[in-house]
N, C-alpha and C positions, 0 to 999 in steps of 0.2 A: 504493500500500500504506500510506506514512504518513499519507495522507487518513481511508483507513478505521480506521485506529487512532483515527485523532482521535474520530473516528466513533462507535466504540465507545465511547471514554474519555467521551464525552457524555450517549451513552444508560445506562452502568452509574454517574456521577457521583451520584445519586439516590440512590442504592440505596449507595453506596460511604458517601456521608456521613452518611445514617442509620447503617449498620455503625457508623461512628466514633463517632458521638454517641451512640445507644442502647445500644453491646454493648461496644466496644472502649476507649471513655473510663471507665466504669461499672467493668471489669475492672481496669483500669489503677488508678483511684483506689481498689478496692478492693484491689487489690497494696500501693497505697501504705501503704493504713490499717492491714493484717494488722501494720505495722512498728511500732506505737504501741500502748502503753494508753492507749484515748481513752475516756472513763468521761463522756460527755451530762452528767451531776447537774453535775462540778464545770469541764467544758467545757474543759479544758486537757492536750491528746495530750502526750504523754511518749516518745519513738525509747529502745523495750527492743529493736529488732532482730529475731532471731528468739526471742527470748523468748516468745510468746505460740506459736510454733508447739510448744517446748520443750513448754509447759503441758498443750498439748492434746493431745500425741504419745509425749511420754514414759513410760517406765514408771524407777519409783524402787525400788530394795529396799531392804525396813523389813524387820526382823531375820529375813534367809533370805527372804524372801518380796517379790515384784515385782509393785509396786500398779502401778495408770495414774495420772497426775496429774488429771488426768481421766476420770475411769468414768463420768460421763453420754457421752461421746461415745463412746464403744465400746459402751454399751449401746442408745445410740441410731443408730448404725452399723448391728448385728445388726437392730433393727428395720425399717431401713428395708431390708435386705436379705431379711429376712423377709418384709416385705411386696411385692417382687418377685416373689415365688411366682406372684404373679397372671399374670404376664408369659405361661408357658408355655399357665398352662389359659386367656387371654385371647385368646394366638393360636389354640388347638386350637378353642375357639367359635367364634372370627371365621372359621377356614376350614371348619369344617364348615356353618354357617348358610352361605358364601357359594356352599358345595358344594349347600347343599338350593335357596337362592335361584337358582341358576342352570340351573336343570331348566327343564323347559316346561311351566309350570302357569297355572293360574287364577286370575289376580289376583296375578300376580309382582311387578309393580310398587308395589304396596297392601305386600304384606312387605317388599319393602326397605324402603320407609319408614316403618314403624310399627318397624322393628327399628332404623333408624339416628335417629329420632327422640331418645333419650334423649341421643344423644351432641351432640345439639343444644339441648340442656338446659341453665341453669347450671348448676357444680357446686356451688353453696350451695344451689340450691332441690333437688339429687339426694340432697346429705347431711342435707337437714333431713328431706324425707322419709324417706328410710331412719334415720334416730335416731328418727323417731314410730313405725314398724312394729316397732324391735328396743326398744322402752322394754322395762323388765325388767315394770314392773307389766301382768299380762294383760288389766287394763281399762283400758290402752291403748294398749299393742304389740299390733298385728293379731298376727305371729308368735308370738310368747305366748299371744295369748291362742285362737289355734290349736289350740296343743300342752296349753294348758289344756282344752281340752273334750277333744280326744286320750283326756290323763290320765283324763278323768272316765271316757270311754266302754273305757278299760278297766278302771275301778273303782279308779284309784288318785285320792284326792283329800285335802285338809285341807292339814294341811305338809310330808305327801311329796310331792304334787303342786308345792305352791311348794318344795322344797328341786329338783326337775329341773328347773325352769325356767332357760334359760341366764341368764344374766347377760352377754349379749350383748355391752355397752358400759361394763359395771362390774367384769366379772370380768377381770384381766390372763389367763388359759386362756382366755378365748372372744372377746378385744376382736379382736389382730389377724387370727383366722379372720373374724370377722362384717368388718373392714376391705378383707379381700381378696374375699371375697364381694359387697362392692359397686361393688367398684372392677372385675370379672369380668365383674359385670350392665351397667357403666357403658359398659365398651370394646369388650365382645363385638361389638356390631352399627355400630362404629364405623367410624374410617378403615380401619383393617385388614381389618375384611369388605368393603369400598370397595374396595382394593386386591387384594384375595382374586379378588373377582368380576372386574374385569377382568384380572388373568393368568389366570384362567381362558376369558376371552372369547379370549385370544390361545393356547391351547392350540390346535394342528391337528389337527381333526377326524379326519382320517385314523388317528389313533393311535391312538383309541377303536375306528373301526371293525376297525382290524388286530388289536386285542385281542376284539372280539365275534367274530371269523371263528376267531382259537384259543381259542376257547370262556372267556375271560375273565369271572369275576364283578368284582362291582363292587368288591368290596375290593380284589381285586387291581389293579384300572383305577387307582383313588385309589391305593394305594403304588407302584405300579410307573410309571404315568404323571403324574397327578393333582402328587402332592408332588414329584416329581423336574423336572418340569415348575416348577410353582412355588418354586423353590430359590432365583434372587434376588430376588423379591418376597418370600420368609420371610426372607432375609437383610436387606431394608430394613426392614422391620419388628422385627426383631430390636434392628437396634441403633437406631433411635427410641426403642424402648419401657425400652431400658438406659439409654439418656440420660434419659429421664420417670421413669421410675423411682428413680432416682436423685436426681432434682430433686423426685420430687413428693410427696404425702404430707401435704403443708403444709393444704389444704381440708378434707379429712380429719379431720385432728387435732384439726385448728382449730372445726369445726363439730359432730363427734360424738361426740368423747371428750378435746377439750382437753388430747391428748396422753396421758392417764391411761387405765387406771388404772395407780399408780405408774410413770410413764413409760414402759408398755407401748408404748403404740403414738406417742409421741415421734418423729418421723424427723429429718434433717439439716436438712434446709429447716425443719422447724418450730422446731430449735431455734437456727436462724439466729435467726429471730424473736425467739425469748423472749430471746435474747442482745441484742437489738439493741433492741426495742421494748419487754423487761420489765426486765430488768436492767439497762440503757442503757450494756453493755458491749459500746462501737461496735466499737473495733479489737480484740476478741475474735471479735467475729461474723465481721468483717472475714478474719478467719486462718483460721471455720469455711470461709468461704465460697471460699478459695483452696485449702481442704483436698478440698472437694466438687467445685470444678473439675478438680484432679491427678486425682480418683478417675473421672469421667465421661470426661475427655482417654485415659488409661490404658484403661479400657474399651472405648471406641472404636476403639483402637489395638489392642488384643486384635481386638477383633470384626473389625476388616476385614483383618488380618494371616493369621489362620488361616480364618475365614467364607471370606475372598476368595481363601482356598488351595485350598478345596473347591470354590468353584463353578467355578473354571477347571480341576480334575480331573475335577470332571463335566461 
């Protein structure tokens, strides 16, 4: 028996000392840094303790009234919660596509890949193109300039036509809908319809036919079998998608709307960055990024606490 331990202690050593080096040393030195005002420009850390987490977490009241010390990170918070949104209607595509994909058709194999393709994409070459389709101007946003002939053909033109044109990636009302819209198109036909298709491959056949023999239609097959069947595979998907979500956002910002307009579409990661890379306030970013860690750790622990209280009820 203490043979094969060794054994094992062998074969997971690899795998163990990456952990350390890449994830676990990285956390750790950012635990340390959250402790300091370390300001790059003049290169010499300062131990304020938890003073920087005070800054960024606090609310102060100024006369009756309780500011944050910080109002970009709570606005940028909401954003990236906002842009979450995606998460629900990104599973509801991935399972329905991997519901059409798993029928017995003609050239099956041809759709799954033309549908999982994008996710094999970068996502700087996904977000430059989608910033070229959504430009505001409709001679040269395809989408504009869509909605621009649209307008014509029904007789609205001149500057009421340019006044309905969205403003896609300028207007704070329309940046983070057009953001979650691509982030929907990007994941639909992703891992998650991957994982879709096969628990649906592992569904027993039997189950379908005992629903066609009591005169079962198909909506009913899909709620009554289909989803109840696939309940920990939505559950692993679930909480991946809370943890990316959470973390992600940064591509995004970064490439279609540089966070704006007026720090609409900003998420945490992105402003990990501008903290760390623009303002070269290291052990501030440092505090962001321990703040984003508690909130993904806590999420997690949400999701398998009660997630994993329903699948063992069902």
């Amino acid at each position: 028996m203490k043979r094969q331990g060794r054994a094992a202690i062998f074969f997971l050593l690899p795998n163990l000392l990456g952990f350390a080096i890449f994830t676990l040393g990285p956390v750790l030195v950012a635990a340390g840094m959250s402790l300091y005002r370390y300001q790059l420009a003049t290169g010499t850390p300062s131990f304020v303790g938890l003073d920087n987490f005070a800054d960024l977490l606090w609310f102060d009241s100024v006369d009756g009234d309780w500011q944050a010390r910080d109002p970009y990170f709570w606005q940028y918070l909401a954003n990236t919660l906002f842009l979450m949104l995606n998460i629900p209607l990104s599973m509801t595509c991935a399972l329905l596509l991997a519901v059409l994909l798993n029928r017995e058709m003609r050239g099956r194999i041809v759709f799954r890949t033309l549908f999982f393709i994008p996710h094999l994409c970068s996502g700087i070459a996904i977000y430059m193109v989608w910033t070229m389709l959504l430009t505001y101007e409709p001679n040269v946003g395809i989408i504009n300039a869509f909605l621009w002939k649209l307008y014509h053909v029904f007789g609205i033109t001149g500057p009421d036509a340019v006044a309905l044109l969205p403003g896609w990636l300028t207007d704070a009302r329309w940046a983070k809908p057009a953001l979650i819209i691509v982030f929907v198109w990007a994941s639909a036909g992703g891992f998650s319809m991957i994982l879709y298709l096969a628990g649906l491959q592992n569904i027993p056949p039997e189950l379908y036919e005992a629903a066609d023999i009591d005169g079962a239609n198909g909506w009913m097959k899909l709620r009554y079998i289909t989803i109840p069947q696939l309940a920990p595979t939505t559950f692993f998907i679930l909480v991946t998608s809370v943890i990316g979500g959470l973390q992600g956002g940064f591509e995004a910002a970064y490439i279609m709307t540089g966070g704006g307009p007026g720090g609409s579409t900003t998420t945490i990661s992105y402003y990990i960055y501008t903290q760390a890379y623009q303002q070269l306030e290291v052990g501030y970013a440092a505090t962001i990024s321990m703040v984003l860690f508690a909130l993904i750790f806590t999420a997690t622990l949400i999701n398998w606490r009660y997630g994993g209280k329903r699948l063992e009820a069902a």
